[in-house]
N, C-alpha and C positions, 0 to 999 in steps of 0.2 A: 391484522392491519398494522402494528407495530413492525413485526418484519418486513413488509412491503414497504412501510412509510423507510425504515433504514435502509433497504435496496433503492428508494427512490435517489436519496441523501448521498449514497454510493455514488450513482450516476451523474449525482450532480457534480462532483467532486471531478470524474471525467472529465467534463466539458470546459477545455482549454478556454473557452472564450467568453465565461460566465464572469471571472470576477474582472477581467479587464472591462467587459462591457459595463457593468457596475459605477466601475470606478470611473467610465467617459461620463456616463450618466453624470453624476454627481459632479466633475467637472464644469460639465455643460451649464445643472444648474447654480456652481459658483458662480460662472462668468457672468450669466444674466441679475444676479444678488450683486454684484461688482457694479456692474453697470448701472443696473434699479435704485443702487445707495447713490451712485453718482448725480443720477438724473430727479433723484428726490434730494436730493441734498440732506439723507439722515445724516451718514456719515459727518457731516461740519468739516471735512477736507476743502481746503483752501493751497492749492500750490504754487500759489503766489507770496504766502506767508513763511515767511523766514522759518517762525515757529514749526511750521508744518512742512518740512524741505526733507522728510524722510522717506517719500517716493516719488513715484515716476512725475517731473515737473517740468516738460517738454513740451515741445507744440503737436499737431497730429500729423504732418509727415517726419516728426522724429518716432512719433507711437507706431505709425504706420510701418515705419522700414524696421522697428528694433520686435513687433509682432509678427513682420513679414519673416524676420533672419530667426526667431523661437522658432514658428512653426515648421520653416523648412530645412533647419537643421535636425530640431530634433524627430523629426519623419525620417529623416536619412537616417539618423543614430540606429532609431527602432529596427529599421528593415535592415541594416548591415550587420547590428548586436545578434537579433533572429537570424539569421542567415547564418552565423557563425557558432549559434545554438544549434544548430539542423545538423549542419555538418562535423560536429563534435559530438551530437547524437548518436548520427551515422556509426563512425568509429565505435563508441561505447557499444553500441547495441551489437556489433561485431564479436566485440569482445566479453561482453557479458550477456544477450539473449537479447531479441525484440521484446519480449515480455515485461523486462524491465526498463521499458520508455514509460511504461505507465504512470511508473514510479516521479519520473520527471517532469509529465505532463500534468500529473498530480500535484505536484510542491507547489504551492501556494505564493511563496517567492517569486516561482519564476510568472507566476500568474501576476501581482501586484507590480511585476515591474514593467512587462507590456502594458498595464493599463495606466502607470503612471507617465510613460512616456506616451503612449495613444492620448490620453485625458489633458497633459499639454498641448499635445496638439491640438485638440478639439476644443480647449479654452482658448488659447492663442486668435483661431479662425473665429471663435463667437466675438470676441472682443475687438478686433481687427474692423467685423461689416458694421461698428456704431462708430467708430472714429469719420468723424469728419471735416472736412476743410473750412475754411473760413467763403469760399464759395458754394459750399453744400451748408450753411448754418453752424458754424463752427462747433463739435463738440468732441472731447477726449476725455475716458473713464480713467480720470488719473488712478484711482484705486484698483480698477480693475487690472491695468496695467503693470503696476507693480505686483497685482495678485501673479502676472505673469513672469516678473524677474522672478519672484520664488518658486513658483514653476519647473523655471527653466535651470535655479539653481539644481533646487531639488534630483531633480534630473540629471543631473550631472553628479551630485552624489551616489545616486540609484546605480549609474551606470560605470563608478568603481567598483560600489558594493558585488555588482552584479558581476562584474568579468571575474571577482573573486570567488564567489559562488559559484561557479559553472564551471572554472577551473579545480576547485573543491568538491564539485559533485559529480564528477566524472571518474575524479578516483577509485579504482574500486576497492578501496581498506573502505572509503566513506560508504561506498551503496551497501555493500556486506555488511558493517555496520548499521545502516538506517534496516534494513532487513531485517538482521538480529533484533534490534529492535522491537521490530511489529512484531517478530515471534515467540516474543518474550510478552508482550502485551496477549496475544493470544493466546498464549499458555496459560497464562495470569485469571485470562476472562472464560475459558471454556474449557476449565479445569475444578474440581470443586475441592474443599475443605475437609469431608470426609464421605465415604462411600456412600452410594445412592444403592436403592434398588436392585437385586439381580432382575433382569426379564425372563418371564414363565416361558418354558420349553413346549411352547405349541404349534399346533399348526390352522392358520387361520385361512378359511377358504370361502366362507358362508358370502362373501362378498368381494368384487375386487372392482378398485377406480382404474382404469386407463387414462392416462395424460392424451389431449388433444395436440398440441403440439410438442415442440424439443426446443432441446436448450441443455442449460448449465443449471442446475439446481443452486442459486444463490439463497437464498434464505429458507426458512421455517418458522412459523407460527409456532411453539407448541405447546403454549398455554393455550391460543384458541383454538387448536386442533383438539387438545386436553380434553378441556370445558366440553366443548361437543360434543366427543365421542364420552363422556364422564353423564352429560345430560341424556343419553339417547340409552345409555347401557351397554354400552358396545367396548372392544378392544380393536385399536385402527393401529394395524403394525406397516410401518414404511419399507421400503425398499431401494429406495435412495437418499442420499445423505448430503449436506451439502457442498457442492465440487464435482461431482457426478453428474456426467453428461446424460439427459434421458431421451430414448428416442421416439418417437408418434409411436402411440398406442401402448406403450411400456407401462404393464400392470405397475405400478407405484407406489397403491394401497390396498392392502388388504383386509377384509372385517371380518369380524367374529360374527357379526350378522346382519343381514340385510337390514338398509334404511332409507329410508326414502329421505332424499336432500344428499347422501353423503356425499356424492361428486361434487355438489357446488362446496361445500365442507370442507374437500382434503385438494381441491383445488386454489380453493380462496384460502390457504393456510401455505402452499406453495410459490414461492418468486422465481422462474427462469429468467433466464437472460445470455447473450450469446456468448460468453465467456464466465469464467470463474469468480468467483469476490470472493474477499479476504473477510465478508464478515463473520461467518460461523463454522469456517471451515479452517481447523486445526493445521491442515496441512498446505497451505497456499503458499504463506512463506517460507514453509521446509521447500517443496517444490523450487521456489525462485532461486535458492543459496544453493541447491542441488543443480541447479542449472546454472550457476555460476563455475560450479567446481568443474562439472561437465566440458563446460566449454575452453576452460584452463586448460584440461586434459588434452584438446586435443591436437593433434600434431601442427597445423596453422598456429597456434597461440602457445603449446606448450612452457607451463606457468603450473608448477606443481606447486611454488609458495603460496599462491592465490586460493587453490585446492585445498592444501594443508592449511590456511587463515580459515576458510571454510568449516572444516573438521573440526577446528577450535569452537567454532562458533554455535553448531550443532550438539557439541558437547555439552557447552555451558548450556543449553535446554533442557536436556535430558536430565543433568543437574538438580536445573528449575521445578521438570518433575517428578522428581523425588521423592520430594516432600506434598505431591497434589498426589486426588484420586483421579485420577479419567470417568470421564461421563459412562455408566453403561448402557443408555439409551432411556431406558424403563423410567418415564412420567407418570406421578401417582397422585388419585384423586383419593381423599378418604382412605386411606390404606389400602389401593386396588390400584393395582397397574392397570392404565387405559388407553397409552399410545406406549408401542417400542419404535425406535428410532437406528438402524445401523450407524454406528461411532467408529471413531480412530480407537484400537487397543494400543497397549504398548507395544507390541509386535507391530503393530502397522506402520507407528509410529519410526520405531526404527528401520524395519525394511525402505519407507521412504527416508530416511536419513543418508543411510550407508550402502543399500544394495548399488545403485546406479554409479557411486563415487567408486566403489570397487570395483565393479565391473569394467570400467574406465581405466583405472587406476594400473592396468596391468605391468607389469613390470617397474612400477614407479615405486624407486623404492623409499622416497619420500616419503611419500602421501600415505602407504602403507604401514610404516614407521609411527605415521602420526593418528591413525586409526586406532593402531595399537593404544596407545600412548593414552590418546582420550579415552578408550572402551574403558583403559585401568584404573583412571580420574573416576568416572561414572562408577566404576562397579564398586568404588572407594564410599563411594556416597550414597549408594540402590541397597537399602533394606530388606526389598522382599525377593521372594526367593524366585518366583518364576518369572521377575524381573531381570532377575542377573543370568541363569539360564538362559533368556533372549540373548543379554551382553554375550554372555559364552560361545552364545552360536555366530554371532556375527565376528567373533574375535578366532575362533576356528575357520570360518570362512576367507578371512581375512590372509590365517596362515596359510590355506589349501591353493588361493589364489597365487601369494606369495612363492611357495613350494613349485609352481604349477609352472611361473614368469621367469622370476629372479635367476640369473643364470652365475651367476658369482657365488659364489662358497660363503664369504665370510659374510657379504649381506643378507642371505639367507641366515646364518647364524646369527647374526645381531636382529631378525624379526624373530626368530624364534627364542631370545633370549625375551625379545620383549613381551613374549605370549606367553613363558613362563613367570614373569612377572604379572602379566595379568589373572593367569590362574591363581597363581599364592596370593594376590589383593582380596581376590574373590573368594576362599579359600578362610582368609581372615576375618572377612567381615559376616561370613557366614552368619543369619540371625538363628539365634536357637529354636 
């Protein structure tokens, strides 16, 4: 229930039109609070009083014309600012992957500032249909009204703020950066402190769930999958992890022994959904910064510094875990393993890091350069031993590619200088 409750919270984060709608909401019921103080006279506003000369102290066709120029100005603003976000999108999304619009439809920012400019509007127009003439029974919500110059002010700071932010976040040092980020929080969160459990080498067949329909494996349960299969006596080994696409009828679980109940079990402990989430899957944001480097590469955009920023940035993870253990799947009730779970190894880990940017990368003799460069950073900082082995093979790889492209002498010589610098790193740090 908890992982579904945070796939719910995912998707809400999606939905472009959740906090603006919010924010009109709450507008809406300012203007009627504006008005209700006005028409009750809690307020004690007098705008006939010298003393009280601090807002709106006009007649109602000056209320009338200066809520008519709020609401249809700042209507214009919104759909022209929007407009100018789409097609700044556009471009990005070119340059750095569709995948990473999410990222932007996501930020919260840009969500608070259509609603601050919609939420003007929609106060402007409530306050507008109670002003009336001295032939309609004269009445104007002076307070309400000036609720609307600060509005409109407001507004009008939002929308410096805002062409600065979206000139800001389109950059891509900034998205590469907000990426690293979450991949650093994810490291952080689905990494542990010290070794878990190995999983028992078996094979379980006494039982198997099929999935009813497909999707994206977004979450897991596995404390209540745990519990379950911990109360019934069972071992529930998984077969997909989260990020893993599964298709109709894809055996999914398998038990040590038959149960009655277990398909509503290892279903109800399962979240699909038609794409990927970021929430327990290690590798979502390696994937996105891989597809940034990707798309640098290729001859339309070719931008190996963007690539090489990338490399950087991958590095410093790998860094990160260093000093963590990787999950080995194996959930323990009572000193009994009772769910395994397939996880990211470190090998997986770095295959999605590096494979795709090299293979990309051919003949780039930047970007190769700088593969090196980081492999020798990481292997300076990697402990263990069939850790740095992985570094090895990828930094062999690196040069076989290199060897294979590079058509120049001397820059074949300076990667191969920097691969024997990364053996002698690796070499030194060797742990006894």
């Amino acid at each position: 229930m908890k992982a579904r409750l945070q796939a719910w919270i995912e998707w809400l984060g999606d939905l472009f039109w959740l906090r603006p709608a919010l924010i009109v909401l709450g507008c809406l019921g300012l203007a009627q609070l504006g008005v209700w103080l006005e028409m009750a006279h809690v307020a004690g506003y007098d705008a006939s009083s010298p003393n009280q000369n601090w807002g709106y102290s006009g007649g109602a066709e000056g209320a009338r014309a200066l809520l008519s120029a709020v609401a249809s100005s700042i209507i214009g603003v919104a759909g022209t600012t929007f407009s100018i976000t789409i097609a700044a999108l556009t471009l990005a999304s070119g340059q750095m992957g569709p995948r990473l619009l999410r990222n932007f439809t996501r930020d919260a920012r840009n969500q608070v500032v259509l609603g601050i400019f919609l939420g003007t509007f929609a106060y402007a127009l409530m306050v507008l249909r109670t002003v009336r003439t001295v032939q309609e029974s004269p009445f104007v919500p002076h307070l309400a009204i000036t609720g609307a110059i600060v509005l409109a002010l407001l507004s009008l700071a939002t929308l410096i703020w805002f062409v600065h932010h979206i000139a800001a976040s389109i950059n891509v040092e900034t998205v590469v950066d907000a990426v690293h980020r979450d991949l650093c929080i994810a490291v952080e969160t689905r990494t542990l402190d010290k070794a878990g459990m190995t999983p028992p080498a078996q094979t379980l067949a006494a039982g198997v769930v099929p999935v009813t329909g497909s999707g994206y494996l977004q979450a897991l349960d596995e404390d209540e999958l745990a519990d379950w299969a911990h109360e019934h006596g069972v071992v529930v080994a998984l077969r997909a992890r989260p990020g893993d696409y599964v298709p109709t009828g894809f055996p999914v679980a398998l038990l040590s022994a038959g149960v009655e109940g277990a398909e509503d079990a290892v279903r109800g402990a399962l979240t699909f959904g038609r794409r990927p989430a970021a929430l327990q899957d290690l590798e979502y944001s390696i994937r996105q910064l891989v597809e940034i480097a990707v798309r640098a590469l290729s001859p339309g955009i070719n931008d190996p510094f963007t690539a090489g920023s990338v490399v950087d940035h991958l590095g410093d993870a790998l860094c990160r875990v260093a000093s963590r253990h990787l999950p080995t799947g194996a959930v323990v009730r009572d000193g009994q393993v009772v769910l395994v779970v397939p996880v990211t190894d470190y090998d997986g880990l770095c295959d999605a890091m590096f494979h795709m940017i090299r293979q990309n990368a051919a003949g780039s003799v930047h970007v190769l350069a700088r593969m090196l460069d980081v492999l020798t950073r990481i292997v300076e900082v990697e402990r263990l031993t069939d850790r740095t082995a992985e570094l090895a093979r990828h930094a062999d790889l690196v040069l076989a590619a290199a060897t294979r492209d590079v058509a120049d002498p001397h820059d074949l010589a300076d990667l191969a200088s920097r691969h024997a610098r990364f053996v002698k790193a690796r070499n030194g740090d060797q742990p006894s």
